[in-house]
C-alpha positions as CSV (number, residue, x, y, z in Angstrom):
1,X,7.3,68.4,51.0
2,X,6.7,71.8,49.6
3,X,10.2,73.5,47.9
4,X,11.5,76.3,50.5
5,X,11.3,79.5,49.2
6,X,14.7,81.0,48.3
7,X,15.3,84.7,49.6
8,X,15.9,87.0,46.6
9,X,20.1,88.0,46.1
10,X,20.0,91.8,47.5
11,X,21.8,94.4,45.5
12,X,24.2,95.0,48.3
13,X,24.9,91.1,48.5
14,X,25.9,91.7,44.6
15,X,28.2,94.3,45.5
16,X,29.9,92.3,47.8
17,X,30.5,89.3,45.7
18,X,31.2,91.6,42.8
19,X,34.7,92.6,41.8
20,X,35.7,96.0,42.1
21,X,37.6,98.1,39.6
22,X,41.2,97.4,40.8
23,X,40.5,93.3,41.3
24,X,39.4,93.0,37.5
25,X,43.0,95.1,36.9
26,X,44.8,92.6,39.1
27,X,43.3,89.7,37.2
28,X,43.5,91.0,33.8
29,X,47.0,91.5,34.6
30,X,47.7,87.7,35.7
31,X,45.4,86.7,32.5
32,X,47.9,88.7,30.5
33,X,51.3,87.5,31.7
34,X,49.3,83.9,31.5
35,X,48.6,84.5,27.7
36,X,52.6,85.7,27.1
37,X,53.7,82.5,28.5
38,X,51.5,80.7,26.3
39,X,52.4,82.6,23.3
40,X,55.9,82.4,23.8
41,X,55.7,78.1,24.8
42,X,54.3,78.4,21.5
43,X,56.9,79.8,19.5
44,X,59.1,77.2,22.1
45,X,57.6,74.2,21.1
46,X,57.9,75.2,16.9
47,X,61.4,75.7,17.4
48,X,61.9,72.6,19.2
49,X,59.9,70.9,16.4
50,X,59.9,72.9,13.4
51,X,58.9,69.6,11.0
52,X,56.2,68.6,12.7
53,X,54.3,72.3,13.3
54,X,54.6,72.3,9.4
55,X,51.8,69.4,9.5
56,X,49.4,71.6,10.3
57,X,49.1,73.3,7.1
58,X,49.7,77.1,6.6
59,X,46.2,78.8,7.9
60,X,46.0,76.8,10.8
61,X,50.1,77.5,11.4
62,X,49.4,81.4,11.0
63,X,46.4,81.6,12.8
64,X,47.8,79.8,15.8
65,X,51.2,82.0,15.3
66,X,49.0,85.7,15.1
67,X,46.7,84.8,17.5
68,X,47.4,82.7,20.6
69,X,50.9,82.7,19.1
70,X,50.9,86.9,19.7
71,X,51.8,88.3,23.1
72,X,52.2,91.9,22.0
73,X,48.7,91.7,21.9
74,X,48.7,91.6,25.8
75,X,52.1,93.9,26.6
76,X,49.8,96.8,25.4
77,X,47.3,95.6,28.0
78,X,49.8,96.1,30.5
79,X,51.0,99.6,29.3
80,X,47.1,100.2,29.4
81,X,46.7,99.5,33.2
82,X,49.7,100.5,34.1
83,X,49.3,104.3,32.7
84,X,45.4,104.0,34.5
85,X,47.3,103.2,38.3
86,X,50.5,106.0,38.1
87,X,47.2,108.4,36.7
88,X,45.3,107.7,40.2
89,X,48.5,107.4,42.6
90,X,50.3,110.5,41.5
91,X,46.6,112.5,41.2
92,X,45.8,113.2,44.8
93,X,49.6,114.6,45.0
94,X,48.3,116.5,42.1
95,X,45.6,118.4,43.8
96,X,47.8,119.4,46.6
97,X,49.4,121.8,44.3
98,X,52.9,120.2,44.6
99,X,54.5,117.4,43.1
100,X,57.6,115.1,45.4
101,X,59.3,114.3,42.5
102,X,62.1,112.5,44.4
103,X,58.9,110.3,46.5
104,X,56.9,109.4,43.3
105,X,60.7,108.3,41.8
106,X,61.6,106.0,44.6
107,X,57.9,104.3,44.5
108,X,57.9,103.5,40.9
109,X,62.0,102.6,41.0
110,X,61.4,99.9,43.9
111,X,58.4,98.7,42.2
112,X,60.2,97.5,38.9
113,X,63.7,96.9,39.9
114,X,64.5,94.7,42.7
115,X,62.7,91.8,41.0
116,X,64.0,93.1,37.4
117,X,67.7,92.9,39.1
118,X,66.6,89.3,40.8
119,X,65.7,87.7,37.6
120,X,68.4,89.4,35.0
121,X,70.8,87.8,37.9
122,X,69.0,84.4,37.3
123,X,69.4,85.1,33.4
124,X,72.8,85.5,33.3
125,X,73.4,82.2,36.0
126,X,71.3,80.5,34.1
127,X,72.9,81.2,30.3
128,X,75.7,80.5,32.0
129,X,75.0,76.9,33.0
130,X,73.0,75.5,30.0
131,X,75.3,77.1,27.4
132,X,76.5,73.8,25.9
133,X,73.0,72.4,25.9
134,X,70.9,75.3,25.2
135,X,67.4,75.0,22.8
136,X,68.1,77.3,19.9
137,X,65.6,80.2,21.0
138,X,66.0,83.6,22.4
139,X,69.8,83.5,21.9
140,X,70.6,86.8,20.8
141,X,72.5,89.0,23.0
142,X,74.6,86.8,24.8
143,X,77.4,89.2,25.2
144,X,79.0,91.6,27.9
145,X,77.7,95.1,26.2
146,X,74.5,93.7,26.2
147,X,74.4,92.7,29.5
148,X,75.8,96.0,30.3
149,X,72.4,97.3,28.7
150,X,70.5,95.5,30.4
151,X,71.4,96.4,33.9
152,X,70.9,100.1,32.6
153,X,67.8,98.9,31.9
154,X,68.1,100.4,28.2
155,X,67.9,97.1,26.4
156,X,64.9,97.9,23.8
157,X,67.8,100.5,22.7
158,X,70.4,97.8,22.0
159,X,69.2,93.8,22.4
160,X,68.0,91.5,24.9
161,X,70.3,89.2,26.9
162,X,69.1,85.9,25.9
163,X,66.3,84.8,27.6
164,X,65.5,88.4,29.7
165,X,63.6,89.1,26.0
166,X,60.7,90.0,27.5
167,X,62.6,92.7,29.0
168,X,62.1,94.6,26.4
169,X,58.9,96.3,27.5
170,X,60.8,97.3,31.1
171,X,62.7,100.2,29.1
172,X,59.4,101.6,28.2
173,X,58.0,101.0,31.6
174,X,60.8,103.2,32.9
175,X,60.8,105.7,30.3
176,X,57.0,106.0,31.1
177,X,57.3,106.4,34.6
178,X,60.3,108.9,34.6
179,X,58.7,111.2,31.7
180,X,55.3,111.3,33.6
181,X,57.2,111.9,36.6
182,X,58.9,114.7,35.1
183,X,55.3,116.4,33.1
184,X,53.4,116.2,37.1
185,X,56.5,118.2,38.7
186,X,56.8,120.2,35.9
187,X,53.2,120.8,35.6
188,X,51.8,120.8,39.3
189,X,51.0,124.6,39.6
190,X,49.4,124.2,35.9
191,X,45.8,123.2,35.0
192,X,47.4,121.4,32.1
193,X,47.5,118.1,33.2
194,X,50.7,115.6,32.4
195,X,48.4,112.6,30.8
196,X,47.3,115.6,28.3
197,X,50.9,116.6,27.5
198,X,52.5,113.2,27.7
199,X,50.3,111.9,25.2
200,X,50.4,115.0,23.0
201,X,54.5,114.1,23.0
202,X,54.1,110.6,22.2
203,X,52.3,110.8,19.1
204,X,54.5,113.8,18.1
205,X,57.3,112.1,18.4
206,X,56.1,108.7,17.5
207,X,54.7,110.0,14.7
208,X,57.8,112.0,13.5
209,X,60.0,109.2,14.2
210,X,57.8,106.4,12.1
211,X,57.7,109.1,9.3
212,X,61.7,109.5,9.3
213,X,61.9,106.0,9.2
214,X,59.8,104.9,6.7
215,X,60.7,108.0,4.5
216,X,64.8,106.5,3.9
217,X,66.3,107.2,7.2
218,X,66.1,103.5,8.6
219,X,68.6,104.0,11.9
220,X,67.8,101.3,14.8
221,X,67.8,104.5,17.0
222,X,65.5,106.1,15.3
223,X,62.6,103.1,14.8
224,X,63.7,102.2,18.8
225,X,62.5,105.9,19.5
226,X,59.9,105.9,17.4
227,X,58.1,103.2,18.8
228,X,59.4,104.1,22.2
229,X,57.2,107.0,22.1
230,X,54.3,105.3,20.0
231,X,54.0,102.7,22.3
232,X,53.8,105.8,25.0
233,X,50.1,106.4,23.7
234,X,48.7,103.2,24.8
235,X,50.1,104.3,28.5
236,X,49.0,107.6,28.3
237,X,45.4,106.2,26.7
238,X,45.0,104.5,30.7
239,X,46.7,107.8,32.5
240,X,43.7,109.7,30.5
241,X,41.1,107.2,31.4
242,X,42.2,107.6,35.0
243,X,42.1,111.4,35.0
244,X,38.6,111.7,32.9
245,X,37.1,108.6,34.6
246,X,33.8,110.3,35.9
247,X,32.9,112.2,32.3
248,X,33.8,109.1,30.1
249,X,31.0,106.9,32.2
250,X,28.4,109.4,31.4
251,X,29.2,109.6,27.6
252,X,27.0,107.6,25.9
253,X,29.2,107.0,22.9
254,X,32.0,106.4,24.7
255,X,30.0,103.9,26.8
256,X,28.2,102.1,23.9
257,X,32.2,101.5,22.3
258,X,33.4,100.2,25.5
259,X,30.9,97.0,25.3
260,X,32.6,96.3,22.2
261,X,36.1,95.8,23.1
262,X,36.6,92.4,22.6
263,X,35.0,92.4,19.3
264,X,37.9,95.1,18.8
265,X,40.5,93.0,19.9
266,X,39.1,90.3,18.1
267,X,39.4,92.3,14.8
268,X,42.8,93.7,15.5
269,X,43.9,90.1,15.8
270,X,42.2,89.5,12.5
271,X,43.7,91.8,10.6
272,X,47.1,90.8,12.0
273,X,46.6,87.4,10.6
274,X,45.6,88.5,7.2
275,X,48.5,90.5,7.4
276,X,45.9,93.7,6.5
277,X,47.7,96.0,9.1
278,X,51.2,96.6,10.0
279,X,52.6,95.8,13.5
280,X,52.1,99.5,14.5
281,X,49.1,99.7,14.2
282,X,47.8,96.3,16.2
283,X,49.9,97.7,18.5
284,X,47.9,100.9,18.6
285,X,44.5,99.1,17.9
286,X,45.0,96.8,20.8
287,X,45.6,99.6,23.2
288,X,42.2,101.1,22.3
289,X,40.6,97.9,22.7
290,X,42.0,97.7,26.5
291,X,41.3,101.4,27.1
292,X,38.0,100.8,26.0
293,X,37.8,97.8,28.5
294,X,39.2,99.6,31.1
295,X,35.5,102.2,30.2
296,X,33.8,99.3,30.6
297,X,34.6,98.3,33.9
298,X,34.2,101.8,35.4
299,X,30.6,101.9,33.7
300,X,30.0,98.9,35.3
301,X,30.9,99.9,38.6
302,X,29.1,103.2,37.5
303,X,25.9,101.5,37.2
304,X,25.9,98.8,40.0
305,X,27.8,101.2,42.5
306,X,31.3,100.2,43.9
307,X,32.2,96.6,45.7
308,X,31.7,96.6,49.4
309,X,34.7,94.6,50.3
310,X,36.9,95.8,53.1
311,X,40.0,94.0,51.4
312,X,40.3,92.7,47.6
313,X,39.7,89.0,47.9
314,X,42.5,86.7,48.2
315,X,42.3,85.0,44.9
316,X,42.8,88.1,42.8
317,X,45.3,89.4,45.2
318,X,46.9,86.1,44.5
319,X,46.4,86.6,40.5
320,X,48.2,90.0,40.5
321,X,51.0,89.3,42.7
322,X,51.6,86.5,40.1
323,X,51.8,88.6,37.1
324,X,55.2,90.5,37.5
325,X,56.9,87.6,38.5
326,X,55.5,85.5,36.2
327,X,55.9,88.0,33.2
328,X,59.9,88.5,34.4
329,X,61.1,84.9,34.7
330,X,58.9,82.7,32.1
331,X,61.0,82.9,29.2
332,X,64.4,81.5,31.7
333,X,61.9,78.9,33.0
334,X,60.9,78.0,29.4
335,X,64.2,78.1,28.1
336,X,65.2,75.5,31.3
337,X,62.2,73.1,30.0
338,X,63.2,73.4,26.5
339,X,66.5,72.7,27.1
340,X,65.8,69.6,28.8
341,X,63.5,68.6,26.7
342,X,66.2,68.8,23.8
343,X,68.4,66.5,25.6
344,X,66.2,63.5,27.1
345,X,63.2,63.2,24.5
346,X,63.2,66.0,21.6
347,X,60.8,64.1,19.7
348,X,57.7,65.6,22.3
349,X,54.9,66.5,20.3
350,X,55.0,69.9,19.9
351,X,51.3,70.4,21.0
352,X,52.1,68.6,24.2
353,X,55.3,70.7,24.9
354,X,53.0,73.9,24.5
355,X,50.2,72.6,26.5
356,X,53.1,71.4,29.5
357,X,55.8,74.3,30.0
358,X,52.4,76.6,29.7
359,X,50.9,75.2,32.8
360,X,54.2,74.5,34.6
361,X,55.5,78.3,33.8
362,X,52.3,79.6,35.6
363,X,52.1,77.2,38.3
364,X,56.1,78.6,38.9
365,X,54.7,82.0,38.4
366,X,52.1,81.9,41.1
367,X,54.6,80.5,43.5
368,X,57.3,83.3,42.9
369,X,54.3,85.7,43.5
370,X,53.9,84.4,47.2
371,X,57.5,83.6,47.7
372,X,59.5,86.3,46.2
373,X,57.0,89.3,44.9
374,X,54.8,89.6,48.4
375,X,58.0,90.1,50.7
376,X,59.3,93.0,47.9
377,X,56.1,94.4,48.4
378,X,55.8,94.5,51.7
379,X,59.5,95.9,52.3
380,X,58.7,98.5,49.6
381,X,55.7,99.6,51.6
382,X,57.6,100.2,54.8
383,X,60.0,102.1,53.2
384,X,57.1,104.4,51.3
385,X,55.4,104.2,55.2
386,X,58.8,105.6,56.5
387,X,59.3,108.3,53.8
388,X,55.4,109.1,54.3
389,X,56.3,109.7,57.9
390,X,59.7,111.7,57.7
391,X,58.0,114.2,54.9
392,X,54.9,115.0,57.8
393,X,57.2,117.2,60.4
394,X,58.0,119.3,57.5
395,X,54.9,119.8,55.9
396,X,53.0,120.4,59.4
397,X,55.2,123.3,60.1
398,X,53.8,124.7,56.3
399,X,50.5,123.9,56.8
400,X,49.9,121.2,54.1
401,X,48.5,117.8,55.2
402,X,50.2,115.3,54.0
403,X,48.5,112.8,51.2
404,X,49.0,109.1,50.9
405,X,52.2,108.2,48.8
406,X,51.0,104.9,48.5
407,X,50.9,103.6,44.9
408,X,48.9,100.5,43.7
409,X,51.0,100.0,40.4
């Protein structure tokens, strides 16, 4: 029987099975909350079993520690992506010669905090009940002015509270959003645009700061400043992508660097290991690498033309509700596992304690995003529906049609 003949894939059918921009961004963002887990069941299952890691022998114990170990590597990842959305939600309001300051607040305020305020509530419940059984990790901070920091949300200022560590990186989220926030109002009328200015004012004053500090003057304030701002430049590096999208794809330099950003990664985590660079600059280096990813995927898109999906398929949907949730509670859930693991059986091989409370702290992860992170998001886009609608009377009677407040970050 002759072999039927296969029809040949048409471009469009690639486009359709193809992911656009924003899916890769919602499953980079899952990947990256899913490698912070596993670095920090990592650092779990050493402290849980700091005799037998030792067995390993040093290179192998500092490879796995800088490497997979690492989850800074992935925080700038987020700073990254997140700095690429606010760029393209706040742009169109941009071009309309106006800025709501007050609108653009409440969107990026109800994005971070109800489920920053949900989980910092199951810190504190939770610290509370394990406290006489508690696995010797992420204990610092366990006391009322921290707390009190925390619900400020200036704890990168101060200290953690136990195992909300991972909070740290909400500060700078915050910062980011109310300092960009501030530039677009300021600079609506302006053909300066904020990512310019923003980034001009983050390595101005991260670089002051990091020269203070290293030059005698060693205040917490002013290293928590300095790298406040520093770490600034890997948001503004994706607000800058966003807003110079279109010329960056046709640069050929530019485009020939962006296919190399793994190998830029893969160096940055090299040099970390051998301990060649300081933790600045991985920091900085591993923003470039994710801004140069970032390239990548719009020249991609670029080249092949855009996805012709009507709605971003489920799976990635799925992936990127997951990462917010996933990122905010795995250290508790962690903690909870490690606890327990203390108490019944401590002598767990570490590997196999890794390996477990990884996979158990994403499968939990996913859940929260479906349970608890889709209802937030659909409540918060009523309410920007119903502040959409009561700013539309206003502006009809000046003429100005009304753009989308809607924000994807």
């Amino acid at each position: 029987m002759p072999t039927p003949v296969q029809s040949p894939v048409t471009p469009s059918a690639r486009n359709v099975e193809r992911f656009s921009v924003h899916e890769k961004i919602d499953l980079c963002r899952g990947i990256f909350a899913f490698l912070v887990v596993s670095a920090h069941a990592l650092e779990m299952a050493w402290v849980l079993n700091p005799n037998e890691s030792k067995t390993l022998g040093p290179l192998a114990h500092d490879f796995l520690n800088y490497v997979l170990g690492t989850g800074l590597y992935y925080v700038m990842g987020f700073f990254v992506l997140s700095g690429y959305c606010i760029q393209l939600s706040v742009q169109r309001l941009m071009d309309t010669g106006t800025f709501p300051l007050k609108t653009y607040m409440i969107a990026r305020l109800t994005r971070i905090l109800p489920l920053y305020y949900l989980a910092l509530l199951f810190t504190v419940v939770l610290e509370l009940i394990i406290a006489g059984n508690r696995a010797p990790i992420w204990g610092n901070g366990l006391r009322s002015p921290v707390l009190f920091s925390q619900i400020l949300v200036i704890q990168n200022f101060t200290q953690t509270y136990g195992s909300f560590a991972q909070s740290w990186s909400i500060t700078n989220e915050a910062f980011y959003y109310i300092l960009f926030g501030l530039l677009a109002a300021v600079l609506a009328r302006s053909s300066l645009r904020p990512a310019i200015l923003g980034m001009v004012l983050c390595l101005g004053f991260g670089i002051t700061m990091q020269v203070a500090y290293r030059s005698g003057f060693r205040s917490p304030v002013i290293r928590s400043t300095g790298l406040l701002f520093g770490l600034g430049a890997n948001w503004f590096l994706g607000a800058l992508v966003a807003q110079y999208r279109n010329s960056l794809v046709r640069v050929p330099a530019v485009r020939l660097a962006a296919r190399f950003w793994t190998l830029i990664l893969a160096l940055t985590m090299g040099l970390w290991f051998s301990q060649l660079i300081s933790l600045e600059v991985a920091y900085l280096s591993s923003g470039v690498a994710f801004t140069l990813m970032l390239v990548r995927f719009l020249a991609q898109d670029a080249d092949r033309g855009p996805a012709q999906r009507s709605r971003p398929a489920q799976f990635t949907t799925l992936i990127g509700l997951a990462s917010y949730p996933t990122y905010l509670f795995h250290a508790q859930i962690l903690l909870i596992m490690g606890s327990a693991i203390l108490r019944w059986n401590p002598s767990v091989p570490w590997w196999l304690v890794w390996l477990g409370t990884t996979a158990i702290t994403i499968t939990l992860g996913m859940a929260l995003g479906h349970l608890v992170e889709q209802p937030i998001m659909a409540w918060r886009a009523g309410l920007l529906k119903r502040l959409e609608a009561a700013a539309q009377p206003s502006q009809v009677r000046t003429g100005v049609t009304s753009p989308s407040w809607g924000v994807q970050q």
